[in-house]
C-alpha positions as CSV (number, residue, x, y, z in Angstrom):
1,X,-6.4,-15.8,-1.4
2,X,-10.4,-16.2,-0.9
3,X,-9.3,-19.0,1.3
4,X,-6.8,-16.8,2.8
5,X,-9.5,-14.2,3.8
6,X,-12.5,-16.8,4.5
7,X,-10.4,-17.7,7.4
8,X,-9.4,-14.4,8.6
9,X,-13.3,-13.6,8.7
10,X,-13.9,-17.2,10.6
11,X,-10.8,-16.5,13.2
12,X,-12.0,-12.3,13.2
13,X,-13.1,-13.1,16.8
14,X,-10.4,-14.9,18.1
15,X,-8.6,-13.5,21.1
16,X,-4.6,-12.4,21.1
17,X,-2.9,-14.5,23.2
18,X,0.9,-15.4,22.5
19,X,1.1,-19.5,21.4
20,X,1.7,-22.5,22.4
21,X,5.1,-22.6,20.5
22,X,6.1,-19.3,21.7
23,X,9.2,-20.6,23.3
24,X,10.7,-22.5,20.5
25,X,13.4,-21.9,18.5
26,X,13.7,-22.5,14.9
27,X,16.4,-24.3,12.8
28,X,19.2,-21.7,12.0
29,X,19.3,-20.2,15.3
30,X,21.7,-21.4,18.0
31,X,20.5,-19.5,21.7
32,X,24.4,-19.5,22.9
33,X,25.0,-17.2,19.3
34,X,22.5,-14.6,20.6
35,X,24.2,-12.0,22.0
36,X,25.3,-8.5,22.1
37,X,23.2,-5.4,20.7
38,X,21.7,-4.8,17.0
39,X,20.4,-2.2,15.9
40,X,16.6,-2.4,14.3
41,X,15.1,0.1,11.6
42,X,11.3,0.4,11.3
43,X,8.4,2.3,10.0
44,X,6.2,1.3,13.0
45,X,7.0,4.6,14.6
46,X,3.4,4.7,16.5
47,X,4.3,1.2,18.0
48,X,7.4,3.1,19.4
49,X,5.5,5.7,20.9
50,X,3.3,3.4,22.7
51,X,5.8,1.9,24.0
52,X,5.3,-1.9,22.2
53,X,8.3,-2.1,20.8
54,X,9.3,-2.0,24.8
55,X,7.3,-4.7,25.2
56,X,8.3,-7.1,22.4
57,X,12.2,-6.1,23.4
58,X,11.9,-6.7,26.8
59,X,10.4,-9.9,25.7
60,X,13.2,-10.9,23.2
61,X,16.1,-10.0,26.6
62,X,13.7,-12.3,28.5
63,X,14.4,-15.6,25.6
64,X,17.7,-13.9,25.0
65,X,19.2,-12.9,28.2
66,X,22.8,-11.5,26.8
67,X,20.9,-9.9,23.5
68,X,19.5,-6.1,23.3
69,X,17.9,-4.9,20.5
70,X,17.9,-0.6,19.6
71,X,14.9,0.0,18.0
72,X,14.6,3.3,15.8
73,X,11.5,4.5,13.9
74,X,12.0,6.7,10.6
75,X,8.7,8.5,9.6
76,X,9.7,9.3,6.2
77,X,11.2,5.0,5.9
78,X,10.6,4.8,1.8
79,X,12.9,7.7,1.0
80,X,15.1,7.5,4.5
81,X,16.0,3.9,3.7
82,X,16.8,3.9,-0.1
83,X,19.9,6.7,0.9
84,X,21.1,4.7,3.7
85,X,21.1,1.7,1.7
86,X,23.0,3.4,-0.9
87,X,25.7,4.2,2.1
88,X,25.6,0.8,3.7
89,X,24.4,2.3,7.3
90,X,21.0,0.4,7.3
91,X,21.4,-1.5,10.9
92,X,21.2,-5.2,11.5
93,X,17.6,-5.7,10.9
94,X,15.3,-3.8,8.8
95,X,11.9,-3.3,7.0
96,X,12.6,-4.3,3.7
97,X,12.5,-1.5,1.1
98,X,10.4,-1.9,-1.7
99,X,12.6,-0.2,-3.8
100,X,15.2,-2.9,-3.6
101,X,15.1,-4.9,-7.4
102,X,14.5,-8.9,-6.9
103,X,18.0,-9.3,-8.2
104,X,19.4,-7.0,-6.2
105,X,18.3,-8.8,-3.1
106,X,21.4,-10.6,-2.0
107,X,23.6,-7.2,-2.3
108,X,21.6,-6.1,0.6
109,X,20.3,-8.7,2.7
110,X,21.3,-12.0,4.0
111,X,19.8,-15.2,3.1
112,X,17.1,-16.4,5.4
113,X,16.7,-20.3,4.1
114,X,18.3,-21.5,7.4
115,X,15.4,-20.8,9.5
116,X,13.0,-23.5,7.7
117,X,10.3,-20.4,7.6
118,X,9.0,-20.8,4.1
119,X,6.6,-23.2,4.2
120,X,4.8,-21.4,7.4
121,X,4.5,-18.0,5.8
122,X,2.5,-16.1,3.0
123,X,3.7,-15.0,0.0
124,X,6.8,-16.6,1.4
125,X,8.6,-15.7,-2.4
126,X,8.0,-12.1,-2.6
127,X,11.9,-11.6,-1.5
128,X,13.4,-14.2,-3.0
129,X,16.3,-14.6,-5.3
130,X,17.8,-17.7,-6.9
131,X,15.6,-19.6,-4.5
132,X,16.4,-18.2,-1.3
133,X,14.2,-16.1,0.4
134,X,15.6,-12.8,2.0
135,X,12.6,-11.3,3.9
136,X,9.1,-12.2,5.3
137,X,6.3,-10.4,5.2
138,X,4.7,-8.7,8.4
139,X,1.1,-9.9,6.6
140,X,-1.5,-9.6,4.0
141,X,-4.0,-6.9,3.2
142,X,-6.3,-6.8,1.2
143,X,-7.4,-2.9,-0.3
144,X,-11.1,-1.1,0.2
145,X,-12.9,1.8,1.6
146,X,-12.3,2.1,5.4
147,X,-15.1,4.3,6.3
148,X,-17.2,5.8,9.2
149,X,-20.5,4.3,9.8
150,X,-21.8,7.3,12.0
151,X,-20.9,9.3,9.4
152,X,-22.9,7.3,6.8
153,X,-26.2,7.5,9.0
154,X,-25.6,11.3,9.4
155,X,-25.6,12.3,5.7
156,X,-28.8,9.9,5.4
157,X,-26.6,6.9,3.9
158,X,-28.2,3.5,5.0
159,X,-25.8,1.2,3.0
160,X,-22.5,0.9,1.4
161,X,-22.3,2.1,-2.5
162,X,-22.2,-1.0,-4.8
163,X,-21.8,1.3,-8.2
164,X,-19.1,3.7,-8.8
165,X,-22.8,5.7,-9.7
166,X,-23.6,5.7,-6.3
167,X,-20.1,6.1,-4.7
168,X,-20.4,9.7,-5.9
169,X,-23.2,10.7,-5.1
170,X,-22.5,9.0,-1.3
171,X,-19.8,11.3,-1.5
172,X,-21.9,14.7,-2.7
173,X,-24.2,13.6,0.0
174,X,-21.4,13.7,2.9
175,X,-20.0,16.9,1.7
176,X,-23.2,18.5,2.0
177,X,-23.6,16.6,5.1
178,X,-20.5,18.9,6.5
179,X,-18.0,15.9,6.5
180,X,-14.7,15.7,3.9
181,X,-15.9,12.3,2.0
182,X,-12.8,11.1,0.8
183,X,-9.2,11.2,2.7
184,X,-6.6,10.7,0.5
185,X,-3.3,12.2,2.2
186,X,-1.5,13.4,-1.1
187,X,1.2,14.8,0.5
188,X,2.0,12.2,2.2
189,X,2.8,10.2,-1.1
190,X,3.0,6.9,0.0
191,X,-0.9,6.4,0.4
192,X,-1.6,7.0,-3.7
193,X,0.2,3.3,-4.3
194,X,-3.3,2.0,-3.8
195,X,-4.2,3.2,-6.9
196,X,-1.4,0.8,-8.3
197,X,-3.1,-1.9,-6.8
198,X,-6.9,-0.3,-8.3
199,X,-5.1,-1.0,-11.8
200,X,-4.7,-4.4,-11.3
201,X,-7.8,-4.9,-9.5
202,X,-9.8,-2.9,-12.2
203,X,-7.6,-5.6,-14.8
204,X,-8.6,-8.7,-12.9
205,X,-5.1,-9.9,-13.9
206,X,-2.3,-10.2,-10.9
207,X,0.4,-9.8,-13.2
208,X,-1.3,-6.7,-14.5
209,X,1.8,-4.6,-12.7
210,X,4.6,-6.9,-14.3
211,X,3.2,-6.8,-18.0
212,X,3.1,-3.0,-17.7
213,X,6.6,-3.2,-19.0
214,X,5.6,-4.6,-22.3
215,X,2.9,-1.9,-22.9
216,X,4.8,1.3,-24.4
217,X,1.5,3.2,-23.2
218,X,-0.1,1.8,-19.8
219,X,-1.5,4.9,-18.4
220,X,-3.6,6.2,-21.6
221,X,-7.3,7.1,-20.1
222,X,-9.1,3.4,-21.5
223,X,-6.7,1.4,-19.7
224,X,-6.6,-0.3,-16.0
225,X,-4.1,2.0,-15.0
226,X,-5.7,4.9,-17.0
227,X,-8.8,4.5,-15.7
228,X,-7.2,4.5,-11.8
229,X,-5.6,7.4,-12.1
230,X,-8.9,9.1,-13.7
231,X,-10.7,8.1,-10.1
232,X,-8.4,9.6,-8.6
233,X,-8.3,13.0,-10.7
234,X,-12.2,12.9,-10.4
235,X,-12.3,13.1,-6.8
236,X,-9.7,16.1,-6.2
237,X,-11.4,17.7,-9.7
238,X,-15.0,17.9,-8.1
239,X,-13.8,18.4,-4.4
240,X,-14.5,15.2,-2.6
241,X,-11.1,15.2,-1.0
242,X,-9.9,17.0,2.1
243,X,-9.2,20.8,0.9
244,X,-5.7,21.2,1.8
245,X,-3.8,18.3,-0.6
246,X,0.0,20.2,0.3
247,X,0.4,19.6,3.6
248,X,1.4,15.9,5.4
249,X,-1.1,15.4,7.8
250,X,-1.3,11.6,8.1
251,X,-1.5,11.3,11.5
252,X,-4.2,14.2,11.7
253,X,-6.1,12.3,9.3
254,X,-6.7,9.3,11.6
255,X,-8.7,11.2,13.9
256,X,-10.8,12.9,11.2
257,X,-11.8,9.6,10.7
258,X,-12.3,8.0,13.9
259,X,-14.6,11.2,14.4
260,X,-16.6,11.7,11.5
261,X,-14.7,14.7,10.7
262,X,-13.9,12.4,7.1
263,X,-16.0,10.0,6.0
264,X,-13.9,7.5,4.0
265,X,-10.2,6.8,2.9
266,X,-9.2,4.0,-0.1
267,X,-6.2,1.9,2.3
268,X,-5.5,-1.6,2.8
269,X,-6.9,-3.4,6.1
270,X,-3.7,-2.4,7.6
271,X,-5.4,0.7,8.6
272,X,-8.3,0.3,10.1
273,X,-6.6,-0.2,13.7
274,X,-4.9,2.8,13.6
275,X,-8.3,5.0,12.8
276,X,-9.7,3.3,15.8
277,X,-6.3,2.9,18.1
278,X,-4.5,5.8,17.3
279,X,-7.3,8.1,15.9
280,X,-9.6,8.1,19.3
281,X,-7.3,9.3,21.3
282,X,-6.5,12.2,18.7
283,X,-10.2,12.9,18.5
284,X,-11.0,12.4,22.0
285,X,-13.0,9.6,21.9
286,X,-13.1,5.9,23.5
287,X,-11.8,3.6,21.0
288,X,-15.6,1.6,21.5
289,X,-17.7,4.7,20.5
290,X,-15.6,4.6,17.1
291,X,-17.7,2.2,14.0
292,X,-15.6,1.6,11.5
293,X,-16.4,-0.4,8.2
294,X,-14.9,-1.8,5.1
295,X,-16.0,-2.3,1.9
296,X,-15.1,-3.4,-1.9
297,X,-14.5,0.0,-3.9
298,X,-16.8,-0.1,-7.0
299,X,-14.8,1.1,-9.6
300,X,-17.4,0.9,-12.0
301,X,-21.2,0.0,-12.4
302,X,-20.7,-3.5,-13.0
303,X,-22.0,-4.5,-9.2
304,X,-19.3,-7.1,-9.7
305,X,-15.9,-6.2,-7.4
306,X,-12.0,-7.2,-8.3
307,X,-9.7,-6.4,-5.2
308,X,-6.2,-6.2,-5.0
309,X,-4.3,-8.5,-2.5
310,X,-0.8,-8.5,-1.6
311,X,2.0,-8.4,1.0
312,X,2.6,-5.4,3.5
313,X,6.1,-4.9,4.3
314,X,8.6,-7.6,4.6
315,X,11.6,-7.9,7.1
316,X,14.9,-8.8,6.4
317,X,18.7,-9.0,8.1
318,X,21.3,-6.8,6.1
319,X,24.4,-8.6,5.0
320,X,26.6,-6.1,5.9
321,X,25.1,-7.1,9.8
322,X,28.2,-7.6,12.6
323,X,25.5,-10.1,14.3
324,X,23.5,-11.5,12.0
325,X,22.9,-14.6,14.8
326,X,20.8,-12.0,17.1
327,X,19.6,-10.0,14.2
328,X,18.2,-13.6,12.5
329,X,16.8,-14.3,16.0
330,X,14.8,-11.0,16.7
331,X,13.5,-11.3,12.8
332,X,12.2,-14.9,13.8
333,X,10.8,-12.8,17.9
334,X,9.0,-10.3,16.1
335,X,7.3,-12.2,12.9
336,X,6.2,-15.4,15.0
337,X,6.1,-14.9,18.9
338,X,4.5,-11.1,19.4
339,X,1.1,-9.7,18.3
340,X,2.7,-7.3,16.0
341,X,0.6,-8.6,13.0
342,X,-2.5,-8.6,14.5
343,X,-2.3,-5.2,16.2
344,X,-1.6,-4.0,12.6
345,X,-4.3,-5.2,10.8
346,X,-3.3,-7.8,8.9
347,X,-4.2,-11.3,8.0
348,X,-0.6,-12.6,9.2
349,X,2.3,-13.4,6.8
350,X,2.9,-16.1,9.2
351,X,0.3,-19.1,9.0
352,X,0.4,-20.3,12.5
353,X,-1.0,-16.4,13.6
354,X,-5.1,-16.4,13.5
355,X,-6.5,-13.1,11.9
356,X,-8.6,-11.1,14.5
357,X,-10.0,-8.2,12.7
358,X,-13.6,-8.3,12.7
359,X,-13.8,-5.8,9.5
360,X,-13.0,-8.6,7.2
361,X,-16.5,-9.9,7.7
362,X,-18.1,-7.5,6.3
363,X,-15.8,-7.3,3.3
364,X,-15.8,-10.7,2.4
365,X,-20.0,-10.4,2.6
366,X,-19.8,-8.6,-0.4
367,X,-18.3,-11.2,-1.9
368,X,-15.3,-9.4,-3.7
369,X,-12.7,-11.2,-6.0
370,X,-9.6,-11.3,-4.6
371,X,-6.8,-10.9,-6.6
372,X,-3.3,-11.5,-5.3
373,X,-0.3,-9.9,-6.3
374,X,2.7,-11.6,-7.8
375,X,6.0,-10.3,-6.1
376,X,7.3,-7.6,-8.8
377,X,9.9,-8.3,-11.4
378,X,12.7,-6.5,-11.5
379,X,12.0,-4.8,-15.1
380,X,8.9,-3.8,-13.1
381,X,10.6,-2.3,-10.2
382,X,13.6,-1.0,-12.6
383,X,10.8,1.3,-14.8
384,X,9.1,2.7,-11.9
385,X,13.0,3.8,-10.5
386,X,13.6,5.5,-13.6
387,X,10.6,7.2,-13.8
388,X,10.4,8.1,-10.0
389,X,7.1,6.5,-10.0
390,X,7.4,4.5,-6.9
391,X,6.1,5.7,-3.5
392,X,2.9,7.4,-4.6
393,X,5.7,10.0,-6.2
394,X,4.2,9.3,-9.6
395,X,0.4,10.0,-9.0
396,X,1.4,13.1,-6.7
397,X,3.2,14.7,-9.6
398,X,0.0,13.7,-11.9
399,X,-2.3,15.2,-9.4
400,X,-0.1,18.1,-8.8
401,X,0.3,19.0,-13.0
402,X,-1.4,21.9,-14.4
403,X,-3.0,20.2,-17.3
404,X,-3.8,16.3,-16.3
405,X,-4.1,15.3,-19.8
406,X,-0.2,16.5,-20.7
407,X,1.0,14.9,-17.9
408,X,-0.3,11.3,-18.9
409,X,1.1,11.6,-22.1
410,X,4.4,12.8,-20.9
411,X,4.2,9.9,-18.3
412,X,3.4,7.6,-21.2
413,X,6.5,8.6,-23.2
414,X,8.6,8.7,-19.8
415,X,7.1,4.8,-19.4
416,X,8.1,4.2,-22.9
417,X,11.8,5.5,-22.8
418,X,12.6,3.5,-19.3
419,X,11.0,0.1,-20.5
420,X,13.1,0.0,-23.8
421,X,16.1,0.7,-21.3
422,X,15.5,-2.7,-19.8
């Protein structure tokens, strides 16, 4: 994964331009089978708006002639998707729900060997069952603080924290300063699964997540995941969040940030485009005149930083697809002929894609360790169902309890009862 990010950072200036092999088709896909119209469900509802995913289909007709393709963005895709998949109405093509067990794969989604794309593509396993792979990942991120450089210099901040120490008192100083230090949209939900990823990071194991189910108590305060969720409760405790913690304002929040309004939020790469993309034009601003940074969070005072690594979401063809030929051949379009990857953020699942965010030079000149994450086992993904821990759910109720320390130990004995169902 170093490797992985060393050459993100060499690429990070590289322009988009569409490839050389743009035209070709892969093994598994016959042109004279791709027809007819499928329907495609995604949680890139800003790339709607903007009218890419016009683009990119328009693209697809122009390789396809007799194919259409009916795109339709959910907002709320984590909780959406898990009910339609439990009523079989999912489309033809969709972004693959996390919530979907590893052997529980091939009940949803159709195999994907014969395209030949494993080699080519990044944690190329992380959907796979009995072998075959059923999904590939949109790319890689890796998770720090995205924050506001102008906002930095304007509470007297001349360089990034490298102490948890001095992360808080950065913070005191940009609340005094008149700007909310820390974003961390926990209404939302879905934005509190980084601190799943700060447990294994603050672990430096990547199977910290999997081994979880063999610890009756993973969440007790002098733990990984214990000592996670306490950064978290320290920053909503002392006020170093944004005031209002009930109310979704997501999209808001990009343009607090691309403004200076915020200072900081603790997200994946993945982000950082839309603070500057979609955030300037919320806050007024030319995407230029925004300075965005990212850095290793220092959970502690070691000076020493583990980071967690892993796939973004993945895309996959449902088995229960009436065209799986043209739903096979726009999952092939959209993962290895468009920009889709880039304009997101990511360091590309799929190899053959440079990186081109400039961001990930400054984080890899901190020198982090990089740890990547193992696709989850399905005792893993089983607990977290039971529990209704997935999705950020788990840490919002945390947050959200009246007395903290009650609710770890009730979470504790929840984590207990669902591993010994296993």
């Amino acid at each position: 994964m170093k490797r992985l990010l060393a050459a993100g950072v060499a690429l990070a200036a590289m322009s988009l331009a569409v490839p050389a092999f743009a035209q070709d088709t892969l093994p598994g896909i016959d042109p004279a089978q791709v027809k007819g119209k499928i329907t495609y469900y995604t949680h890139w509802t800003s790339y709607i708006t903007d009218g890419l995913f016009d683009k990119w289909v328009g693209e697809f007709k122009k390789m396809y002639p007799n194919a259409d393709v009916d795109v339709q963005g959910i907002t709320t895709y984590a909780e959406t998707m898990s009910t339609r998949l439990s009523t079989g109405d999912y489309g033809d093509v969709l972004d693959t729900p996390a919530s979907v067990p590893p052997d529980q794969l091939s009940d949803f989604f159709a195999p994907l060997d014969d395209l030949k794309l494993s080699d080519d593509f990044n944690y190329a396993d992380a959907w796979s069952q009995d072998g075959k792979p059923y999904g590939y990942t949109f790319g890689v991120n890796v998770e720090g603080i995205v924050y506001n450089k102008d906002a930095f210099t304007k509470a007297g901040i001349t360089g990034v924290p490298k102490t948890y120490t001095d992360f808080i008192a950065d913070a005191k100083k940009l609340k005094a300063a008149g700007t909310i230090p820390i974003v961390i949209n926990m209404a939302s939900g879905w934005p509190l699964t980084v601190f799943d990823g700060l447990a294994l990071a603050i672990s430096g194991d990547g199977n910290f997540l999997n081994d979880t189910v063999k610890d009756p108590a993973p969440f007790s305060a002098d733990k990984p995941y214990g000592k996670s969720l306490g950064i978290l409760h320290q920053w909503i405790s002392e006020g170093l969040t944004e005031p209002d913690l009930t109310t979704d304002h997501w999209e808001d929040s990009k343009g607090w940030l691309a403004s200076g309004k915020a200072a900081m939020w603790f997200l994946g790469n993945w982000s950082i485009n839309q603070v500057i993309q979609e955030g300037s034009g919320k806050a007024g601003l030319k995407a230029d005149d925004i300075h965005i940074g990212f850095f290793p969070l220092p959970y502690d005072d070691s000076g020493k930083y583990g980071v967690n690594s892993g796939h973004d979401y993945g895309l996959s063809v449902a088995k229960n697809s009436q065209n799986i030929p043209t739903a096979k051949a726009w999952l092939e379009f959209l993962l290895t002929k468009t920009d889709i990857s880039q304009i997101a953020g990511f360091i590309p699942g799929y190899k053959k894609l440079p990186p081109t965010l400039p961001q990930l030079t400054e984080f890899q000149s901190y020198n982090p360790n990089i740890i990547a994450q193992p696709p989850t086992t399905a005792a893993y993904v089983n607990a977290t169902n039971l529990i209704n821990f997935t999705g950020g759910h788990g840490e919002q109720s945390l947050m959200n309890a009246d007395d903290y320390n009650a609710a770890i130990d009730k979470l504790n004995k929840d984590w207990a009862d669902a591993i010994s169902r296993q």
